[in-house]
N, C-alpha and C positions, 0 to 999 in steps of 0.2 A: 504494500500500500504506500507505503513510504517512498518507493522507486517510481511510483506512478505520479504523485503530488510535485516529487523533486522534475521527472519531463515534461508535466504540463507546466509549471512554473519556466522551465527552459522555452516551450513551447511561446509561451503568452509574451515571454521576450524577446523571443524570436519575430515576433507579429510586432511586437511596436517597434524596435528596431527599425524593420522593413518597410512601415508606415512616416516612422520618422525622414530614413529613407528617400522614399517616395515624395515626401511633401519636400526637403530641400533639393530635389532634385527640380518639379512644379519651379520651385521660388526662383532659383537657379537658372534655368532655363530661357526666361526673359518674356514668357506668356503670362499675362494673368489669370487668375483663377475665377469664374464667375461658375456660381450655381446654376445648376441647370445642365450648361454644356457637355457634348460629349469630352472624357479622354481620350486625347489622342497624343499618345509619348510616341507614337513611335510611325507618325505619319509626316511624310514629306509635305512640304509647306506647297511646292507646284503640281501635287499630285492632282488626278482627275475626280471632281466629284461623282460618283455614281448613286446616288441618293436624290 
């Protein structure tokens, strides 16, 4: 039981980390963040809309 508390506690840091992450990467990046919008990390700015 002990073994289990101890990887989920790794687990839950493992998640904010990668959220922490994720948001200075956002901040970094030089796009702002508005509610709503899709994510897109990892799409080319002259790409074609298809939507």
């Amino acid at each position: 039981m002990k073994r289990v508390v101890t990887w989920a506690f790794y687990a839950v840091g493992a998640l904010a980390i990668a959220y922490l992450a994720l948001y200075a990467y956002a901040m970094f990046s030089g796009q702002p963040i508005v509610p709503g919008d899709p994510i897109r990390i990892f799409r080319k700015p002259d790409a074609p809309s298809y939507s």
